[in-house]
Each structure stands twice: as C-alpha cells, then as structure tokens.
N, C-alpha and C positions, 0 to 999 in steps of 0.2 A: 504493500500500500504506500509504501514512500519511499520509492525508488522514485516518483516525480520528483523529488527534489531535488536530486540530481543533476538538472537538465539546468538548472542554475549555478552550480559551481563551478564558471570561469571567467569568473570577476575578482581580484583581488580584494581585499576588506579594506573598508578605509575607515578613518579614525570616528567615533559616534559625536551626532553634536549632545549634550548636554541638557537638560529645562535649564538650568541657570543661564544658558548661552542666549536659550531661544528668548530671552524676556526681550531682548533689543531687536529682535528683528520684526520686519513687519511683512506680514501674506498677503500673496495676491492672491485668491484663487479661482482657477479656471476648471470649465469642463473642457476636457481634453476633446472630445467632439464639435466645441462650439466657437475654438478661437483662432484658430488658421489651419487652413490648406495647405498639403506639401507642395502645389502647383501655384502657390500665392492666388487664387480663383477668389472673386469677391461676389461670386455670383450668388443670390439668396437663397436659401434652405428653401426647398419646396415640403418640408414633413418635419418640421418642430417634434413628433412625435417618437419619428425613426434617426436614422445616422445622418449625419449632414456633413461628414466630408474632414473634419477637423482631425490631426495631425503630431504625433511626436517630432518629426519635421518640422513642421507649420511653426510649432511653440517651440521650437530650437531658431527658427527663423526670426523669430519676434522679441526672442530675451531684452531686446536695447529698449521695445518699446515699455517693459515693465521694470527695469532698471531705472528707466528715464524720468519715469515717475517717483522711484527712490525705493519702492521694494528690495527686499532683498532676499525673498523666500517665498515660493509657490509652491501653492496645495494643487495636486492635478488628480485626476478623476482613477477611480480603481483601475486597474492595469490587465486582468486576467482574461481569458476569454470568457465573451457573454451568451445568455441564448440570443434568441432573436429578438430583436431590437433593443439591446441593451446598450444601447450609445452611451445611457449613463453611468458604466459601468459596474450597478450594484446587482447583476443578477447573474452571477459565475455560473461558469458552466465547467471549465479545464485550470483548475488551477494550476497546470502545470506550462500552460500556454498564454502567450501574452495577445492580448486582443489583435486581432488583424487589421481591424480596421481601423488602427491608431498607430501601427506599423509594428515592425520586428526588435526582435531583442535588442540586436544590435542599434537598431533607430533611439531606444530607450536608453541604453547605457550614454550612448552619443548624446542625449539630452542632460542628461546629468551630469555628466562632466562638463560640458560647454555652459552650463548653468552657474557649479562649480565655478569655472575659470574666471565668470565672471562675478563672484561672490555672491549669488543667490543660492540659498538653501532649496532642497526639494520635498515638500513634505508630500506623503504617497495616500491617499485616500484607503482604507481599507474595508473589508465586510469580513466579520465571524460568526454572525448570528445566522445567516440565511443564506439560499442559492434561488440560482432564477427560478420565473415559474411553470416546473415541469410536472405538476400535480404530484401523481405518487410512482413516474418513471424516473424514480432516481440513476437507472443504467444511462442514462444521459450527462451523471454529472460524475467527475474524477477531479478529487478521488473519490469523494462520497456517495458511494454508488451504492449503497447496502441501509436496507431501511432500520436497521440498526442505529445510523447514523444521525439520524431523525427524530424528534420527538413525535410522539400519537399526534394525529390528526384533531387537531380544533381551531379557532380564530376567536384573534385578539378583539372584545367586545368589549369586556370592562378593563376601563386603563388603571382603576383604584386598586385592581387584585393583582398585585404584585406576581404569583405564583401562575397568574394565568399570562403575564405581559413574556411573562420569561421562558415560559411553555408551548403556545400557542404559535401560530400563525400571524404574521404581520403580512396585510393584504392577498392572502394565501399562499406566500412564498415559503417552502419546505423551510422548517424552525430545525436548526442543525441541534444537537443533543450535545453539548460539550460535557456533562459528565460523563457520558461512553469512553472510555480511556484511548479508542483508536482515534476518537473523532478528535477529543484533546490536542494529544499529541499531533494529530496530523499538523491542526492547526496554529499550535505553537512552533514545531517544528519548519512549516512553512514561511513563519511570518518573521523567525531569524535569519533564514535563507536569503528571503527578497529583500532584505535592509543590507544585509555581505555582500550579496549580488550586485545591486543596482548602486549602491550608495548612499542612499537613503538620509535623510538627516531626521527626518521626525516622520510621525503617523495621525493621522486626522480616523479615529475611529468610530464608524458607522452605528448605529444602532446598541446602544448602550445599554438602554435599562431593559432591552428584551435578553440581557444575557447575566447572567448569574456575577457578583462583583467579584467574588473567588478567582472565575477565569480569569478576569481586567485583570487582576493584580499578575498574574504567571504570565498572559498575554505583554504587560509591558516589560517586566523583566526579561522575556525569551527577545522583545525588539532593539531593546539596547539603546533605544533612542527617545526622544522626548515624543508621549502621546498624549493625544488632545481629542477628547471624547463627545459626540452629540448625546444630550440628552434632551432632547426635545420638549422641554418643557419651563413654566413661569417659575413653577414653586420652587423657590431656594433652597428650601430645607432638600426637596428631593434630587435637587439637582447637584448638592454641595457633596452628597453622600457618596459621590462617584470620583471626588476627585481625595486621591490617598490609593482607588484601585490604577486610577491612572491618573497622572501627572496633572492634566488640565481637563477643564471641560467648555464647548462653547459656553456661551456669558449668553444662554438665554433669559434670565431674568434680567439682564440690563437692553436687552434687545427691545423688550416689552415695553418695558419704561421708555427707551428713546423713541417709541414709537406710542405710547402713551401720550409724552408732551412736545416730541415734535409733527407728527400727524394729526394728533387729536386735541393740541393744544391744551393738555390738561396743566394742571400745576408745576411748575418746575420743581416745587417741595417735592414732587415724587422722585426727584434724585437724591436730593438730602435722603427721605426713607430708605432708599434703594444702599445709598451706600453705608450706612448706618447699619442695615442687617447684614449687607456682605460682608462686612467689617468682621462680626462677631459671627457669620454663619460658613463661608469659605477657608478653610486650611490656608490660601496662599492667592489673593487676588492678583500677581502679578504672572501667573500663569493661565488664568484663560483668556479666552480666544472673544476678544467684540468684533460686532458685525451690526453691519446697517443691514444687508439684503443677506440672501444667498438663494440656492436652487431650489427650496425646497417653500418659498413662500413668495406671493406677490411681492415684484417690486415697492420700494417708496414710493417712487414717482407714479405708481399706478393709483394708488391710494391716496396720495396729496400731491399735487403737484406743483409745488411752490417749489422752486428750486434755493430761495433761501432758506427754508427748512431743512433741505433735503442736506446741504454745504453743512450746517449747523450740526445735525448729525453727524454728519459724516465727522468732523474737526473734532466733535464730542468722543466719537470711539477712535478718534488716531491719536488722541492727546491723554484721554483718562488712563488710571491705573490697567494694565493685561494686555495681551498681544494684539494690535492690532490687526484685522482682516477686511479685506476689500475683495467686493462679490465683482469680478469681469464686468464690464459695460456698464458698474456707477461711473466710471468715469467718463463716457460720454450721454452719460445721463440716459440710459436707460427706463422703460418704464411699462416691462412686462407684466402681464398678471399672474395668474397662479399656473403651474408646474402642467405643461413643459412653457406655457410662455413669459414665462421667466426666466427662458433658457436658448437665449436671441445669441444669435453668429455675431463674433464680432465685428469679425472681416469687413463689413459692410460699412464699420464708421471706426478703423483707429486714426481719430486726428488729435496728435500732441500737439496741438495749440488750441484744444477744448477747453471751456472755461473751468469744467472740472477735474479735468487732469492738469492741468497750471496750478487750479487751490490746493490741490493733493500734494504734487510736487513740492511745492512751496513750504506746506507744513512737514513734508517728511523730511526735506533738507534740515529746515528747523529743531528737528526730532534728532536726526543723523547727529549735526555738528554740535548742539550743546548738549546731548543727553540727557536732557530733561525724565527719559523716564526712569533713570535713578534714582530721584528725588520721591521724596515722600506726598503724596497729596493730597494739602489741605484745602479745607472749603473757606470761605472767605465769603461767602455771601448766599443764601437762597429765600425767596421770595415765591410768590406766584409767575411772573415773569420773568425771574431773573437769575442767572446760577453763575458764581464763581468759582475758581479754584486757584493754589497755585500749587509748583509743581517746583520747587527750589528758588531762586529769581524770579521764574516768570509767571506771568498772569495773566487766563484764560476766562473770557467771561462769554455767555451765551444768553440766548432767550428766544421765545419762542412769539414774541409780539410783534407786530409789524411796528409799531407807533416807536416814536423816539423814546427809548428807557435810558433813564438819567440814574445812575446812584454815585453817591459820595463814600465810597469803602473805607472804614474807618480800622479794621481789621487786616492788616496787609503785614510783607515781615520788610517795607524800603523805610528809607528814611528821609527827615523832611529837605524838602529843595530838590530831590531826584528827582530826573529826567525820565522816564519811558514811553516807549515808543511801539506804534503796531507794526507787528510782521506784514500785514499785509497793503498796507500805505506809510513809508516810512517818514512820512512828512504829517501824520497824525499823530502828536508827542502830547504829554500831558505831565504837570508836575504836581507833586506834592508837596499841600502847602494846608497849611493847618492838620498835618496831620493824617490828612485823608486824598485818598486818590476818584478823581473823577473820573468817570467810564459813561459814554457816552452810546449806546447803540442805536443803528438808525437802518431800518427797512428788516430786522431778522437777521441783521451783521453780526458776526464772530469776530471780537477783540481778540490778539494777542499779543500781550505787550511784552518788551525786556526791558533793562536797565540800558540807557543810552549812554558809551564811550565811546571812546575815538579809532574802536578794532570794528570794520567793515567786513562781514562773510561776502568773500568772490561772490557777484553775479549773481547777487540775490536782494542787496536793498537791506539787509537787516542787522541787527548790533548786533556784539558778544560782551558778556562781562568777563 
C-alpha cells in the first residue's frame, strides 16, 4: 500500500521553514486553475465550474507579478490527481500522481524552486479528511481503495455533534477513517514525502474539525513545517481549540467581524470585542492566517461594493496582529459571488498599476522595511466609527463612515511637538500639541502615520525612524 510513495523520492530535502519564520511573511493565494496559462492565453473561462486552463507554468510565469506587490509566500491549490472536474483540487483520486492538468512533477518542483530563488515561500494546500466523489467505488481511488479505509456511510446534518462532523460525510464525499492504522499511516507517511519532495515550506490544511485533533497533532509533526488549518467557522472558542493540534488556524472569527463592520457597517467596538476575546481565547495570535475573501465565500465586492471599505479591510488584515493573506483578484478588485464565482481567471485583468495593487504594495513595503509586525498591538482608540491601533511607532487608524471623522487621541506612546506623517500622502503630517494627536478621516480613508525624520524609504514617499 505505500510503495506510492516512492515515486516521490528524487528530490533532495531542503531545510523546513519554521511558524516562528512564517509570522513575517505574507500569502498570496491562488487557485492553481485560475491564475495563468502555460501559453500566456487571456482568453475567458467558458465553465467556472470545470478546469479553465491554469498552470504550474503559468504561476512560474507570473512570480514578478506577486513579488511586485510584496508577497513573499503563496498558498497554491492541492496538487494530486483529481476525479472529474476537480480543478479545485480537493477531490483526490491518485495520491501518488500529480494532477495533469496543472502539469508534471517536474513542472512543480520547477515552480518551487524559481519561487525559492526569488524568496517567496510555497505553502501546499492539503486534504486528509476526504476523496473525490466516487460514492462507494472506492477501487477508483489509490491508495485508498478498501472500504476499510472509510468511515460507514452517513452525512454531515448536524454541525453541533461533534462525533457526527468527524464521522460522517461532508457533501457526500467518502469521510476517510484515520483511526484505521493503514489509512493513518498512509497519510502521515504521505504528507512527509510531499514537503522532502517538493520543498514545501508550510501546509494550509483543509477541513479540520471533520477530522479527529489527535490526527492534526501527528499530521503536523510527520510535515515538519509550519500548518495552518480551516476551521470554518465564527465561534472562537471552537475555532481556538485547533490551534496546539496545529500550529495556526485561518482567523475566521476576525473575518466575521471585518465583515461585520466593514460591509455591514456595524460598530467598530466589534473589534475592540473581537480582540479582547482573542487575546485570552487563542494560544498565539500571531500565527493565524487573516483574510478578507477567499474561494470558498462570496467576494466583498459582491456584497458591498464601496471600494473604500473594501481598501479598509483589506489594510485592517495586512496590518493587524497574524499572517496576513490575500485571496487572487482582491487586487484588481474583484467581485465574484459564491463558489465557483468567486473563482474568476485572473489572466483577464493582471494590471500592476490597479488602484488596488499600488495600496497593497505600498502597505507591504511599509510592513517589509520597518517590521512593524514585531511590535506588540495596542489599541488606542474605539468608538462606533472609529478604530485605532499602534503597532510600535506607528499608527493605524480606520473607520467604516463615509462622513469626515475627526478625533483628538489622547492615548498614543509620541511625544509632544512630533511630526507624523501618512504613508499614503506624504504631504498629510500632523503634530502633537497639547498632548494629543489629530487624525483626520475623510470618504472611508485609512491613516497610516510614522514619526517624520530626515531617512526617506527608496521610491516610496514615506519616513523611517
């Protein structure tokens, strides 16, 4: 039964990146289907639903343009082979085979090393919970071809029963059995292979709470590299209880919330809440993973389409405490609906002079060159419209009102007579004078201000202290 994995050992091992590593870096991620052609073709997807042509190629082809933006680490879509129509690569069929329609081994190691060379990290998409859906012809799928392999036949109805999320069928795709000691092993043995093989720096893993936390924990150990878990869901408490089996978990209760008060314009206090409980409810907030969008929910821009809100957001998860992540096509302002269209080709619009790939740029330089996310982050101001923080030096303020919001932050660590200045117009400076610093926003603008000296960052307009 694992002699498949085999067919992976000739690739030399290279060194594992770390979770301590991964806090500085920031993801872009792509569906490996949805963001370039080996033939550079910008021609449209005529089947959102099926394969559209996208390419380990294509995304070997494009590195400059996710570099350019200040990425330095992409998550790319599961790798194995799929049944049919599994463009999105969550429904293995061969785990010993790498999807064809995203190309050959070798096209993939070529990916990750050129990735590599140019210092972005690769993080690999994974699935251990489940295989495509083949009903109950499991001889279709290798290696788990033996209904051994399998949990009995039911579907996931109630998400409250724990015993049943973790048992059951998730949209009737065969619920793999990992306490069967063949099926274990296989797939821990598996998931060390494809990080030595490929190179791997980290793992973004799929379907979390449908799988027992016992496995997570051996599952990350056997990866050797930093994992980052979906757990699809609000509640804190259940989402925090995943991270210890693995390293991080997306930051779906902060997803909620940004989309709470910047779509729905609710209270900005709902972030003071938010981070108040993360505080005392997460092992380690600077290991998971924020996100405005990704593939598996309507865009922002489908849902609100203010594009000052949507910037707003966005600045909120590349600047707050945990790894930041960027869903493919926020930066030309996408504004798919729910799944697959929310799973739009990029090919059709990468233009690096988009107004949202300039703001992204801008802030990840910002991020890059002073390291702000070192710093510890305090709040400094929340309101119904109004949220601050600072993050060592600098200061980050938001809102979610169109109308001009005026405050006088009395609460700050500068002192009196300093100069600072915003990142994103460097000719808007403000001093501190009595004590308190004025913060001026106007249309649903993001402040980001530093301390103003006389050291200019190359090519960018903005100070350093």
């Amino acid at each position: 039964m694992y002699k498949f994995i085999l067919c992976f050992a000739f690739l030399a091992v290279v060194l594992s990146a770390t979770p301590d590593q991964w806090r500085s870096r920031t993801i872009y991620q792509v569906l490996t289907d949805r963001f370039a052609r080996t033939d550079g073709s910008t021609a449209p997807c005529q089947n959102l639903s099926d394969y559209c042509g996208g390419t380990f190629q294509g995304l070997m082809n494009h590195l400059d343009y996710i570099a350019g933006m200040g990425f330095d680490a992409i998550w790319i879509s599961p790798i194995v082979a799929n049944t049919q129509g599994g463009y999105h690569g969550y429904w293995a069929q061969n785990f010993s085979q790498i999807n064809p329609y995203f190309g050959s081994a070798t096209d993939l190691i070529n990916l990750v090393k050129a990735a590599h060379a140019k210092g972005i990290w690769v993080m690999l998409d994974v699935v251990a919970n489940h295989v495509g859906p083949v009903g109950f012809n499991f001889s279709q799928i290798f290696p788990f071809n033996s209904a051994s392999n399998y949990h009995p036949y039911c579907i996931i109805e109630n998400w409250n029963n724990q015993t049943e999320v973790e048992n059951c069928r998730l949209a009737g795709l065969p619920d793999l059995a990992q306490e069967d000691p063949a099926t274990r092993l296989a797939l821990l043995t598996w998931v060390t292979a494809v990080v030595k093989t490929y190179g791997f720096d980290g793992l973004r893993v799929d379907t979390v709470p449908e799988v027992p936390k016992g496995f997570w924990s051996q599952y990350t150990q056997a990866a050797g590299v930093y994992t980052l878990g979906e757990v699809f869901n609000g509640d804190m408490n259940y989402v925090a209880g995943y991270q210890g089996p693995l390293h991080g978990v997306l930051n779906y209760p902060l997803y909620f919330t940004l989309k709470d008060v910047f779509i729905y314009y609710k209270s900005m206090n709902n972030l003071e809440s938010y981070f108040k409980s993360a505080a005392a409810t997460f092992t380690d907030l600077s290991l998971l993973g924020n996100f405005v969008d990704n593939h598996d929910n309507p865009r922002f821009l489908n849902l609100n389409n203010d594009i000052a809100m949507f910037k707003a957001a966005l600045a909120f998860s590349l600047t707050t405490v945990g790894i930041p992540i960027l869903y493919y096509g926020d930066e030309q302002g996408f504004s798919g609906g729910a799944d697959p269209y929310c799973r739009e080709p990029l090919w059709t619009s990468m233009n690096t002079s988009s107004e949202i790939y300039q703001y992204i740029k801008t802030i990840l330089t910002f991020r890059k060159q002073t390291k702000f996310y070192l710093e510890t982050q305090v709040q400094r101001w929340s309101d119904d419209s109004f949220y601050a923080f600072t993050r060592g030096a600098y200061f980050f303020a938001f809102t979610n009102n169109k109308n001009q919001q005026v405050r006088m932050v009395d609460y700050h660590p500068y002192s009196e007579g300093m100069t600072l200045c915003n990142l994103f117009w460097s000719g808007d400076c403000v001093k501190i004078t009595n004590g308190k610093l004025p913060v001026y926003l106007n249309n649903g603008e993001v402040k980001i201000f530093y301390p103003q000296t006389n050291q200019v960052f190359e090519d960018h307009g903005f100070l350093s202290i």
